[in-house]
N, CA, C and O atoms as CSV, one atom per row, in Angstrom:
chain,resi,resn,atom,element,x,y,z
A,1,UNK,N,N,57.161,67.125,110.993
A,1,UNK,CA,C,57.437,67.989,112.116
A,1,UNK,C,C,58.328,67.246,113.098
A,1,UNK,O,O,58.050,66.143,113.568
A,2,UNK,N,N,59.574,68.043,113.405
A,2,UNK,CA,C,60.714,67.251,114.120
A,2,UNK,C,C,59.834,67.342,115.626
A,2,UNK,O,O,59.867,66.207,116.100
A,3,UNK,N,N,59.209,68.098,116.373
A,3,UNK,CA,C,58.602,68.627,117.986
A,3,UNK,C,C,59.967,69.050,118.346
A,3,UNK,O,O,60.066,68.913,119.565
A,4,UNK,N,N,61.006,69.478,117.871
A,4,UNK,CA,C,62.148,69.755,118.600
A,4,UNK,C,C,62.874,71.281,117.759
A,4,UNK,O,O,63.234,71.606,116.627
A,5,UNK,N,N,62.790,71.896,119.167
A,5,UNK,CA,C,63.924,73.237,118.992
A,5,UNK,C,C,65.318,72.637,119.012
A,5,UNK,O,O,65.933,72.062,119.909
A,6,UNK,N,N,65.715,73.014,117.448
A,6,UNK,CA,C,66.800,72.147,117.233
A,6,UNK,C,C,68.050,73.186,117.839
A,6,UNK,O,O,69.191,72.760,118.018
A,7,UNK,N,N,67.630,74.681,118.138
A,7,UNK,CA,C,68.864,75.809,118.697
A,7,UNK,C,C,68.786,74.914,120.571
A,7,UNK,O,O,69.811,74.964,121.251
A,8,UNK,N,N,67.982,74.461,120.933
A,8,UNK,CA,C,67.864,74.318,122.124
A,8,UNK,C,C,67.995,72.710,122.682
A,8,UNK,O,O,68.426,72.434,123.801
A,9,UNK,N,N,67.586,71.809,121.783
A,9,UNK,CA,C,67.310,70.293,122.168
A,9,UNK,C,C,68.823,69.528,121.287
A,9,UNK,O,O,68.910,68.305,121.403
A,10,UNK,N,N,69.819,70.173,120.546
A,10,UNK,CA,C,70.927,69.539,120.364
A,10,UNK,C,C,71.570,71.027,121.004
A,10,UNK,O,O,71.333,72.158,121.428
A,11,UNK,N,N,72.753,69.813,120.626
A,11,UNK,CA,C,73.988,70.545,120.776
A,11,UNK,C,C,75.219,70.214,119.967
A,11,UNK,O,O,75.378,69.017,119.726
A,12,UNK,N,N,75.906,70.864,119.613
A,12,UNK,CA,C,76.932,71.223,118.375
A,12,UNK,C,C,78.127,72.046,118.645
A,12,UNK,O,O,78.081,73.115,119.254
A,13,UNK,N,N,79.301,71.458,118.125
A,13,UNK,CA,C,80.528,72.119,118.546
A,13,UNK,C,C,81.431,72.088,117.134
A,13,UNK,O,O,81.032,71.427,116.174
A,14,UNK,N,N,82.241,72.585,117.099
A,14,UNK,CA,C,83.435,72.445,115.523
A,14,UNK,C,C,84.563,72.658,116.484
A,14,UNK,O,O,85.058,73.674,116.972
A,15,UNK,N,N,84.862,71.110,116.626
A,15,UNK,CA,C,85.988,71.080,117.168
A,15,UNK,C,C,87.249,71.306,116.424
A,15,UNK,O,O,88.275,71.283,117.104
A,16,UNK,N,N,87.369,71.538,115.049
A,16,UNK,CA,C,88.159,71.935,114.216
A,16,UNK,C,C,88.907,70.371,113.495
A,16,UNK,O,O,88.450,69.268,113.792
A,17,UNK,N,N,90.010,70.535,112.605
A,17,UNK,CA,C,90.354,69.967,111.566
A,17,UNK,C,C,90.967,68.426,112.915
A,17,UNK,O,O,91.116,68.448,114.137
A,18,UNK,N,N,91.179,67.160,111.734
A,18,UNK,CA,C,92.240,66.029,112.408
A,18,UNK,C,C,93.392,66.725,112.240
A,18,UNK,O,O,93.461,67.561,111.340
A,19,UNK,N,N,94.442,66.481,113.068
A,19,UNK,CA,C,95.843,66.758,112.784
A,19,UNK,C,C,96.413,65.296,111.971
A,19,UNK,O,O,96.035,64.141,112.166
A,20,UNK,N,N,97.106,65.635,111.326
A,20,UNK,CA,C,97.594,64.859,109.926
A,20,UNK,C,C,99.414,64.773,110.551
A,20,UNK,O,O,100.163,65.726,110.766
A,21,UNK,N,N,99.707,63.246,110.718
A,21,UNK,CA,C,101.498,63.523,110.605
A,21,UNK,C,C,101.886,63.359,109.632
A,21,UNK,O,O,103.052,62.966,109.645
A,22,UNK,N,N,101.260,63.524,108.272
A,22,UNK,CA,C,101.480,63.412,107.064
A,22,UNK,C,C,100.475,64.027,105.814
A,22,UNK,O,O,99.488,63.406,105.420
A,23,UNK,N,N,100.762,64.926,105.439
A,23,UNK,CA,C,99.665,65.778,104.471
A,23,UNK,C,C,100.067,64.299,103.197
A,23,UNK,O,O,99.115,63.814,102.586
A,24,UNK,N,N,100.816,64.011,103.070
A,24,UNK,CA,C,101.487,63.347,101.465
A,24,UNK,C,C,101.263,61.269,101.544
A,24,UNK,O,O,101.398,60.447,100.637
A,25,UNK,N,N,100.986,61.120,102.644
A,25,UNK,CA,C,101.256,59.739,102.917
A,25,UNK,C,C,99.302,59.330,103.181
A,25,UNK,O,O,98.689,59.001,104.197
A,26,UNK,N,N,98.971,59.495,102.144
A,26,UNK,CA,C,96.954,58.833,102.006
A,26,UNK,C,C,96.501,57.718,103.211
A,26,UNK,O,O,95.526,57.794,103.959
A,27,UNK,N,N,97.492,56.708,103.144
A,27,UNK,CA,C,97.234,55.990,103.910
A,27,UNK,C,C,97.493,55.865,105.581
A,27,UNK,O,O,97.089,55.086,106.445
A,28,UNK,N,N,98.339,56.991,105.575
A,28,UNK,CA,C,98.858,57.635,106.976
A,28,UNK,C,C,97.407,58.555,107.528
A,28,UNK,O,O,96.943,58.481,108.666
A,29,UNK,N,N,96.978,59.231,106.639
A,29,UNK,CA,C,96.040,59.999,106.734
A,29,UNK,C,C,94.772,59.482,107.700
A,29,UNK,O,O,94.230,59.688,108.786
A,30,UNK,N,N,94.709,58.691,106.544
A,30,UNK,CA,C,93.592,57.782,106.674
A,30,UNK,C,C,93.053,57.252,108.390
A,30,UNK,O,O,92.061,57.471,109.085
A,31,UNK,N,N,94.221,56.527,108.535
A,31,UNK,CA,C,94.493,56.283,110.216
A,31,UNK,C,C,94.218,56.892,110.687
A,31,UNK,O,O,93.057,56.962,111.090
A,32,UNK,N,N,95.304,57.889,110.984
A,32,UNK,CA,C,94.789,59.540,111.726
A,32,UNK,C,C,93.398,59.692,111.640
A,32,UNK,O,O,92.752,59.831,112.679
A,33,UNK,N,N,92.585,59.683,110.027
A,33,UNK,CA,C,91.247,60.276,110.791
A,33,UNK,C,C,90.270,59.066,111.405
A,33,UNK,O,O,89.228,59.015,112.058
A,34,UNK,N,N,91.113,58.226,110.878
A,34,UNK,CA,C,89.716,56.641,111.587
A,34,UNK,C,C,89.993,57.481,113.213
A,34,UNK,O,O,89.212,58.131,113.906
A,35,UNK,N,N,90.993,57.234,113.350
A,35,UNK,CA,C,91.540,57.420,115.153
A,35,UNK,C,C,90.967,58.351,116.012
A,35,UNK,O,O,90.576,58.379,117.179
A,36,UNK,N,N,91.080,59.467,114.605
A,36,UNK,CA,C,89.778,61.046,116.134
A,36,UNK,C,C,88.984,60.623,115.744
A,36,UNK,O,O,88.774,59.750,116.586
A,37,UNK,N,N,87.951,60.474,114.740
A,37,UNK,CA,C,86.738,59.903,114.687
A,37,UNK,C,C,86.397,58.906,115.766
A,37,UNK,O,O,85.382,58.817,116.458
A,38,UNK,N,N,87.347,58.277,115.742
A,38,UNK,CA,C,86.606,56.860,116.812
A,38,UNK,C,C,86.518,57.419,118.266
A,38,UNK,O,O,85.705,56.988,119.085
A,39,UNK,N,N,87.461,58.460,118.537
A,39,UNK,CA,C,87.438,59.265,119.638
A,39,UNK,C,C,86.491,60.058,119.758
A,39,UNK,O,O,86.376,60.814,120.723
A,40,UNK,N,N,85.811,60.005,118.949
A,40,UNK,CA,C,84.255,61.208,119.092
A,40,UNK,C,C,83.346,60.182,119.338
A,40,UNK,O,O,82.700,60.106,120.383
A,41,UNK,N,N,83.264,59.327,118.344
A,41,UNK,CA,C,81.990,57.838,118.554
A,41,UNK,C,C,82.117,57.407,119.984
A,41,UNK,O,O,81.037,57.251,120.555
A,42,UNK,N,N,83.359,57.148,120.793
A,42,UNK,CA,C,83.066,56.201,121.706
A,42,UNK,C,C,83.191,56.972,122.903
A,42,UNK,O,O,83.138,56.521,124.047
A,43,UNK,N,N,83.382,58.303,122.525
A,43,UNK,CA,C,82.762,59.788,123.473
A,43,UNK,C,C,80.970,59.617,123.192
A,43,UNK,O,O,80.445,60.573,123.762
A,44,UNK,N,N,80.035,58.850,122.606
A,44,UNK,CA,C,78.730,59.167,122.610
A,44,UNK,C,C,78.584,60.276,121.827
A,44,UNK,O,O,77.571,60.968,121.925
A,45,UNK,N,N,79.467,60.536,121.057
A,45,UNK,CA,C,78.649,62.127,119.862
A,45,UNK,C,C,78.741,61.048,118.508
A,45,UNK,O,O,79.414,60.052,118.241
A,46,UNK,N,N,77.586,61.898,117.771
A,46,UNK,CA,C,77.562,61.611,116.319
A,46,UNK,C,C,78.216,62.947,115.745
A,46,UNK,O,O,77.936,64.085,116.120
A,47,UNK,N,N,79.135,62.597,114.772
A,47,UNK,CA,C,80.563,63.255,114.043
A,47,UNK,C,C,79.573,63.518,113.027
A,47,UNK,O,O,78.759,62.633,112.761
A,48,UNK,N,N,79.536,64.938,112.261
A,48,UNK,CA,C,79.281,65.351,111.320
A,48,UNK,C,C,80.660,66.458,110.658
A,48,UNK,O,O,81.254,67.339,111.278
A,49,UNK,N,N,80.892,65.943,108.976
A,49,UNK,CA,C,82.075,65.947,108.644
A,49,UNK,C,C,81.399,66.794,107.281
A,49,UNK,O,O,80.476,66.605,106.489
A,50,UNK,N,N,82.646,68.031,107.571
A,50,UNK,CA,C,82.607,68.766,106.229
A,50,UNK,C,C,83.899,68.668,105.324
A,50,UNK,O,O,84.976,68.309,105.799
A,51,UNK,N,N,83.771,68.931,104.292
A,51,UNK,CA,C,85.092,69.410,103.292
A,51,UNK,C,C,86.022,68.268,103.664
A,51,UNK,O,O,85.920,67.507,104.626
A,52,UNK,N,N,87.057,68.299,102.605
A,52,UNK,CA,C,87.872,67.067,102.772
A,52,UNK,C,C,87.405,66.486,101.400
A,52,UNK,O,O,86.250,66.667,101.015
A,53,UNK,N,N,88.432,65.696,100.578
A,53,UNK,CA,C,88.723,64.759,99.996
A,53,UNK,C,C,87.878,63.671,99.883
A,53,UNK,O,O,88.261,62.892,100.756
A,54,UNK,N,N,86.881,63.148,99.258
A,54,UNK,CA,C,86.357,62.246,98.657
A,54,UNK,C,C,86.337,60.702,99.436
A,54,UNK,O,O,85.447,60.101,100.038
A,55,UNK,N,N,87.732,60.379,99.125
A,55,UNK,CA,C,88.739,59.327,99.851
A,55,UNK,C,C,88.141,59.257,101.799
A,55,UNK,O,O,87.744,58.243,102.373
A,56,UNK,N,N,88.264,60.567,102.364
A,56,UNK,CA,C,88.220,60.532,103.621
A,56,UNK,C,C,86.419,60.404,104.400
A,56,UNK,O,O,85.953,60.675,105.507
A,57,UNK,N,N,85.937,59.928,103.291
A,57,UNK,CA,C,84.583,59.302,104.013
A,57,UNK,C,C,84.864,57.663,104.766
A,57,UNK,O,O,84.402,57.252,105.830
A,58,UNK,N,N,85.689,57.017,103.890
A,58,UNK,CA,C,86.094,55.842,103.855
A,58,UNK,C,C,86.599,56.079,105.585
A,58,UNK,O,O,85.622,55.836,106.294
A,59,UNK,N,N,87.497,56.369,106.200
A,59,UNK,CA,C,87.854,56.208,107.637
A,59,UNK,C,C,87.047,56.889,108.925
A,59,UNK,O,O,87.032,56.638,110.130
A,60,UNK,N,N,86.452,57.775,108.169
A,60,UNK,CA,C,85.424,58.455,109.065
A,60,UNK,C,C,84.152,57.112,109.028
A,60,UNK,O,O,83.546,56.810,110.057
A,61,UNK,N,N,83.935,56.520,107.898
A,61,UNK,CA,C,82.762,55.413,107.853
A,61,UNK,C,C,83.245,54.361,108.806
A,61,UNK,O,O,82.484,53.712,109.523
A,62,UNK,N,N,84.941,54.184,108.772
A,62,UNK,CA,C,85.450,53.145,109.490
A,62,UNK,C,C,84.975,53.270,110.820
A,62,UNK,O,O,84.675,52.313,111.534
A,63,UNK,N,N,84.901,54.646,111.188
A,63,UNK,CA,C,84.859,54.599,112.760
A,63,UNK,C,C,83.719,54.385,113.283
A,63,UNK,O,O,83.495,53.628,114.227
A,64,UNK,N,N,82.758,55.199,112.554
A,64,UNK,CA,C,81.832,55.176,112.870
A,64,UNK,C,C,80.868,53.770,112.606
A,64,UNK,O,O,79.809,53.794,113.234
A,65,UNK,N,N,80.992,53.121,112.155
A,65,UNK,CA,C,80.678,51.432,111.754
A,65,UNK,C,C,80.975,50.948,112.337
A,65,UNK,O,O,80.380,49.877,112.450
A,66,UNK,N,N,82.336,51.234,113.437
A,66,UNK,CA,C,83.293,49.578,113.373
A,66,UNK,C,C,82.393,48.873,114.273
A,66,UNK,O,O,82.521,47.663,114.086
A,67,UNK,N,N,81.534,49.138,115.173
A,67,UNK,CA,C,80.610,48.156,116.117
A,67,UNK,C,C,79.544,47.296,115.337
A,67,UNK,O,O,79.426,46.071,115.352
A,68,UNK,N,N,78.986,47.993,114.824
A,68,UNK,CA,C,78.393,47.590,113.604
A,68,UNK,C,C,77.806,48.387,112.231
A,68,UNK,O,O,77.792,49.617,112.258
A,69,UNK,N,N,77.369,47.742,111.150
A,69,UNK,CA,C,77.089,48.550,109.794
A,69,UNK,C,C,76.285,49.700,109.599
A,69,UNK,O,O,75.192,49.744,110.164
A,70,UNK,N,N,76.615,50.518,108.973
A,70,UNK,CA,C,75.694,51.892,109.124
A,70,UNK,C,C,75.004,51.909,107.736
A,70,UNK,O,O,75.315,51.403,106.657
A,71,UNK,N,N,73.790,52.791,108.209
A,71,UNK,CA,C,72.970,53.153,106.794
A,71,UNK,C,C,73.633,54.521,106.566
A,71,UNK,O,O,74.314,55.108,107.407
A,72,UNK,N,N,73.353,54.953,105.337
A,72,UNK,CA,C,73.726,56.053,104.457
A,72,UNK,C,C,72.534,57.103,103.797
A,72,UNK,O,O,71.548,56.762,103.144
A,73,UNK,N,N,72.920,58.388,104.155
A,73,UNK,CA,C,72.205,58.723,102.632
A,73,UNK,C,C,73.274,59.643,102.065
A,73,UNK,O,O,73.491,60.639,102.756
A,74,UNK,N,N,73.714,59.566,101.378
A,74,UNK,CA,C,74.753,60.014,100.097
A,74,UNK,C,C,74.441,60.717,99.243
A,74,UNK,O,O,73.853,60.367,98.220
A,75,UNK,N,N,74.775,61.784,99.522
A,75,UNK,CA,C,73.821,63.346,98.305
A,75,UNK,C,C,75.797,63.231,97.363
A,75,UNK,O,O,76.955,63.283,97.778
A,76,UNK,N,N,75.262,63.097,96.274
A,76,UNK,CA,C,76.550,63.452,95.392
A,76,UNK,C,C,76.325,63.117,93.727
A,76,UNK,O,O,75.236,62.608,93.461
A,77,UNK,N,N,76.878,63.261,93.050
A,77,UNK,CA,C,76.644,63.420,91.716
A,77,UNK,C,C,77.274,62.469,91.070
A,77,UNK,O,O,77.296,62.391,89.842
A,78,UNK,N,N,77.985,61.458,92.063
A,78,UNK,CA,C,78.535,60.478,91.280
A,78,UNK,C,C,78.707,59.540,92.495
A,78,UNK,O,O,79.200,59.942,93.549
A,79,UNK,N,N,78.094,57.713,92.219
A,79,UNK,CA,C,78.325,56.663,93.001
A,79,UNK,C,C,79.485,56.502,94.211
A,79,UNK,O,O,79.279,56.307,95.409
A,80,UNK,N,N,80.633,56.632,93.585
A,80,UNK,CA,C,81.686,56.162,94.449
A,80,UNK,C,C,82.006,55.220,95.031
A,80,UNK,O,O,82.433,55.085,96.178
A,81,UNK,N,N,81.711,54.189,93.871
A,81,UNK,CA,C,81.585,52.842,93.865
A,81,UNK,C,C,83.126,51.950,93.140
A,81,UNK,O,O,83.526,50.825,93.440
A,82,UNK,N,N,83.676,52.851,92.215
A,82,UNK,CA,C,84.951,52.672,91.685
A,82,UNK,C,C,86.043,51.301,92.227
A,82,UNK,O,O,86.648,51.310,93.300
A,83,UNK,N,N,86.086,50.430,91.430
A,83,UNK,CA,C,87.533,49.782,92.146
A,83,UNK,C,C,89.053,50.528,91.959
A,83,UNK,O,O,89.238,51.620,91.422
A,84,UNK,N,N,89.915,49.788,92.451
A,84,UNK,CA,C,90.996,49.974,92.358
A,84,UNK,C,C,91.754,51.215,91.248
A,84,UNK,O,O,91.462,50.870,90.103
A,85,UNK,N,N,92.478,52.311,91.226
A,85,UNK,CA,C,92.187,52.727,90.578
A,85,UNK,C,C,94.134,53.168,90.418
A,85,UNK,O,O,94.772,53.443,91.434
A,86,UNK,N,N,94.844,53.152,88.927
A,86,UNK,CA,C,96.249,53.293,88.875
A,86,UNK,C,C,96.960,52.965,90.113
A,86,UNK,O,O,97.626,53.769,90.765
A,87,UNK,N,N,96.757,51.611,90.418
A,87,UNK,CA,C,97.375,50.760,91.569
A,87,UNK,C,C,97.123,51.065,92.962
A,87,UNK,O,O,97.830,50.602,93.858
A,88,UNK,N,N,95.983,51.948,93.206
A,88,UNK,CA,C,95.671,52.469,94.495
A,88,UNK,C,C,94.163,52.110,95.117
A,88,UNK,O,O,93.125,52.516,94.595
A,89,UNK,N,N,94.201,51.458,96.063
A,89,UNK,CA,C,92.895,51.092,96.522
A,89,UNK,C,C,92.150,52.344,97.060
A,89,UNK,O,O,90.924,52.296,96.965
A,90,UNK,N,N,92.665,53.392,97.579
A,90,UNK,CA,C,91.957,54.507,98.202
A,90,UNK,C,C,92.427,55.917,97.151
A,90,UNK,O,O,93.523,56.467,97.038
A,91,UNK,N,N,91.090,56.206,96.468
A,91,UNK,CA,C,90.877,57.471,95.936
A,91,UNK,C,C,89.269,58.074,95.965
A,91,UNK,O,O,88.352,57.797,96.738
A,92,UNK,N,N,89.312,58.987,94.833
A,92,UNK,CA,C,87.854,59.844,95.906
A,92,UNK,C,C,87.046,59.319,95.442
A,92,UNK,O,O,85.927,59.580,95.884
A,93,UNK,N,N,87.170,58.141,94.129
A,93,UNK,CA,C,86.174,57.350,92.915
A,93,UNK,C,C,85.603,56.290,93.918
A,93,UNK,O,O,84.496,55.778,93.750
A,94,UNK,N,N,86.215,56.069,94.701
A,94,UNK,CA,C,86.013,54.464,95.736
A,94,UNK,C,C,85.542,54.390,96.803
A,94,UNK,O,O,85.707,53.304,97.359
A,95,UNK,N,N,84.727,55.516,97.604
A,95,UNK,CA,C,85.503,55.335,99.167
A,95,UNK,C,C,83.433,54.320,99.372
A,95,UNK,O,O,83.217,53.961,100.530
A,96,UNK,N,N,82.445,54.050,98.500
A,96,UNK,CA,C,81.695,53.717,99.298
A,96,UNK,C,C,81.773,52.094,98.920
A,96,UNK,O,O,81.021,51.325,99.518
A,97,UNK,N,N,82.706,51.590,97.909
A,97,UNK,CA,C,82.894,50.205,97.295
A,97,UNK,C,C,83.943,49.944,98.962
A,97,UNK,O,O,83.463,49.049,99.658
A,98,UNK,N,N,84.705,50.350,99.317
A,98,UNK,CA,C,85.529,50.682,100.080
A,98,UNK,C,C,85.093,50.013,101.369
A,98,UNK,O,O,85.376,48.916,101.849
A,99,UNK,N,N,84.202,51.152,101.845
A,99,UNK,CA,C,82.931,50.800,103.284
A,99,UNK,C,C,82.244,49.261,103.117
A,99,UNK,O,O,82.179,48.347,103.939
A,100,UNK,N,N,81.827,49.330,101.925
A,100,UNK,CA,C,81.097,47.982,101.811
A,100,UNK,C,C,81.401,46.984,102.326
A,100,UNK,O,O,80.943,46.318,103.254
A,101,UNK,N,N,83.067,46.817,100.986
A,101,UNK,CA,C,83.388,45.405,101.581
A,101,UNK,C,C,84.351,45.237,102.974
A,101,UNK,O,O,84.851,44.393,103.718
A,102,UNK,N,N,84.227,46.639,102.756
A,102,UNK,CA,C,85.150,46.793,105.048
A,102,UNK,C,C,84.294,46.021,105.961
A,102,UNK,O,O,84.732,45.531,107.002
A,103,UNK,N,N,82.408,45.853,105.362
A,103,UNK,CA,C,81.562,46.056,106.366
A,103,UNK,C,C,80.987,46.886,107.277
A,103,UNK,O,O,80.336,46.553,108.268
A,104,UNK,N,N,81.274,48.059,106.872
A,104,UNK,CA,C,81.216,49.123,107.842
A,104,UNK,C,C,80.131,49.693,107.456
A,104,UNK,O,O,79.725,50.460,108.330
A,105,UNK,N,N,79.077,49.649,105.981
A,105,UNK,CA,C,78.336,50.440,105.220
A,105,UNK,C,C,77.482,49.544,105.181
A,105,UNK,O,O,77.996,48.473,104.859
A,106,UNK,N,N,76.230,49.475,105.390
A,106,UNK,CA,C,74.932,48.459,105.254
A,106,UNK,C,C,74.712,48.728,104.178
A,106,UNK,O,O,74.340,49.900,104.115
A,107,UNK,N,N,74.750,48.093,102.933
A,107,UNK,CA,C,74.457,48.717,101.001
A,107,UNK,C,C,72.475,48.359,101.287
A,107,UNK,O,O,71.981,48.801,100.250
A,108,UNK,N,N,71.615,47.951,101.936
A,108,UNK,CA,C,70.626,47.232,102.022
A,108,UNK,C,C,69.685,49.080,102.717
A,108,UNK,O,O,68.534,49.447,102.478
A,109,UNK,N,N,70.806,49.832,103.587
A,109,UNK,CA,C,69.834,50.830,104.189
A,109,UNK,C,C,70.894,52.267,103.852
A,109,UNK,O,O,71.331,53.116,104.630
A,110,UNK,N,N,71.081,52.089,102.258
A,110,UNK,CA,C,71.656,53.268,102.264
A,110,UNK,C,C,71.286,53.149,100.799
A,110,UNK,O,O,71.195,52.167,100.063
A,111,UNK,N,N,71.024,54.961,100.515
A,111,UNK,CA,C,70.541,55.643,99.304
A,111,UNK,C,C,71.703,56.473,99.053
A,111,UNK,O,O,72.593,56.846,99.817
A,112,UNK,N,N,71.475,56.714,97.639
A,112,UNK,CA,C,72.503,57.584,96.846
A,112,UNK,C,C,71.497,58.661,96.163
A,112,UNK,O,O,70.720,57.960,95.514
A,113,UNK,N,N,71.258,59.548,96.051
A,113,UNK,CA,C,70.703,60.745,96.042
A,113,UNK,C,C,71.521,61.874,94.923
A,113,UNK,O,O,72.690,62.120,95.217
A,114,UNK,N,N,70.994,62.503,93.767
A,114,UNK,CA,C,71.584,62.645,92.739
A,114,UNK,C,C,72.781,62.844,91.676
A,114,UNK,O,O,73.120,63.806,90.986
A,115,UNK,N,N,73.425,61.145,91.878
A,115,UNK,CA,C,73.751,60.347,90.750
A,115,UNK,C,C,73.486,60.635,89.469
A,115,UNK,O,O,72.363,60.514,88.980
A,116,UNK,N,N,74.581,61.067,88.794
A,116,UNK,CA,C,74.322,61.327,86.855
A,116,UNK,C,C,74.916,61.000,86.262
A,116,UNK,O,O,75.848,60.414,86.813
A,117,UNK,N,N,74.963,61.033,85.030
A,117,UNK,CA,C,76.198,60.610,84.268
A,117,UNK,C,C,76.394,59.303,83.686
A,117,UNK,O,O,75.926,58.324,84.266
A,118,UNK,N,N,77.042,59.175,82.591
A,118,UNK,CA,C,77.161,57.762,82.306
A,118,UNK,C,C,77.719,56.977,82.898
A,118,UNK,O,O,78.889,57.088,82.530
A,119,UNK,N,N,77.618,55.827,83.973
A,119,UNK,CA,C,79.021,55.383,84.421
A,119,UNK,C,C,78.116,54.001,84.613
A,119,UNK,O,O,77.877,53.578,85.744
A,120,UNK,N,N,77.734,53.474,83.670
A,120,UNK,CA,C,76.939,52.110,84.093
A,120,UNK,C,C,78.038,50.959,84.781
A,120,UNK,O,O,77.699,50.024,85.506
A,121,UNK,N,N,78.978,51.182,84.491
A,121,UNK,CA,C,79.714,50.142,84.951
A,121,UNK,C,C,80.073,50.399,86.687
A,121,UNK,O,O,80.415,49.536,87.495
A,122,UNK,N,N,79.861,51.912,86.937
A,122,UNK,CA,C,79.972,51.917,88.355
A,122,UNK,C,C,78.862,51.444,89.270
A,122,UNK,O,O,79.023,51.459,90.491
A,123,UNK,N,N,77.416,50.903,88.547
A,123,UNK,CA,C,76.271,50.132,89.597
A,123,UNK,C,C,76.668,48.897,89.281
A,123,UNK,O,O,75.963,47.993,89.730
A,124,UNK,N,N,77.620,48.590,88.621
A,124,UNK,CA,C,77.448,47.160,88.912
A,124,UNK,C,C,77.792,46.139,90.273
A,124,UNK,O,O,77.535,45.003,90.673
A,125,UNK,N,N,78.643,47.505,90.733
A,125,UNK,CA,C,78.875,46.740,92.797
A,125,UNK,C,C,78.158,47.083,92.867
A,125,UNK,O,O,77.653,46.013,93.209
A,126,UNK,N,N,77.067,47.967,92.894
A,126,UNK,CA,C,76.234,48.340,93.532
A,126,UNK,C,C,75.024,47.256,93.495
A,126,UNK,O,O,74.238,47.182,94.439
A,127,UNK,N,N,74.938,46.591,92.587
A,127,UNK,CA,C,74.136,45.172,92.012
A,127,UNK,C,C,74.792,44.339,92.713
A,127,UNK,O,O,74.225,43.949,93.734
A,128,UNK,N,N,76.102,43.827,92.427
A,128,UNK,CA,C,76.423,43.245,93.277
A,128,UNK,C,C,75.825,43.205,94.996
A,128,UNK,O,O,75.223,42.306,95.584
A,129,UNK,N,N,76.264,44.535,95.464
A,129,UNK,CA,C,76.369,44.126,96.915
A,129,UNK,C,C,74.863,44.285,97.597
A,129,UNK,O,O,74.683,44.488,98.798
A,130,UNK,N,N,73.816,44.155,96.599
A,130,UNK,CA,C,72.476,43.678,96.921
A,130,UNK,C,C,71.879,45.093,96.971
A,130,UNK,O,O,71.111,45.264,97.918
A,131,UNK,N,N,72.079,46.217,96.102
A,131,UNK,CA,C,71.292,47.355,95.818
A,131,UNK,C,C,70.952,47.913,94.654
A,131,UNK,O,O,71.596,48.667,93.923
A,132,UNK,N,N,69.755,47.420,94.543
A,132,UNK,CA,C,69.108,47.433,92.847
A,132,UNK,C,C,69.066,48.867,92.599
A,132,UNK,O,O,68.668,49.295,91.515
């Protein structure tokens, strides 16, 4: 039991999409959304993020971390633990290998929540970075 009228004791807005000076340039992107994100964090709101690209957890995690490491819980059907992938460090296979070694992602207070599939080789950062 939360004790809280959640229509009455939060509050919630959709301030609508980041503006992008580049739909085509990933890493342009990227910036852009670390940048409003960090503009919501150090406004005192917690950013809750819909839809979007895989990839764009990674700068939204940036912002919201950069003071210090955040826990996770990660509802998805696949790790997103991936390295490097056809010469590109940022795609939608990577973005929580990504957070990790940014520092921005505590791997110690964050869960992944249903994970399937064969991909044994994608827990192995996850072994690595101290999450059995």
């Amino acid at each position: 039991m939360l004790d809280r009228a959640l229509a009455y004791d939060l509050r919630a807005a959709d301030i609508g999409g980041v503006p992008l000076a580049s739909r085509y340039r990933l890493e342009e992107c990227h910036r852009d959304i670390e940048a409003a994100i960090g503009k919501i964090v150090e406004a005192g709101v917690i950013p809750v993020s819909v839809g979007g690209d895989h990839s764009i957890t990674h700068p939204i995690l940036k912002a919201v971390g950069a003071k210090a490491p955040v826990g996770l819980i990660h509802i998805d059907a696949h790790c997103d633990t991936g390295g490097p992938f056809d010469q590109a460090k940022f795609h939608h296979g990577g973005p929580m290998r990504n957070v990790v070694l940014d520092g921005v992602l505590d791997p110690t207070r964050t869960i992944q929540i249903g994970i399937r599939g064969p991909a044994e080789y994608l827990w192995e950062f996850s072994y690595e970075a101290g999450r059995p």
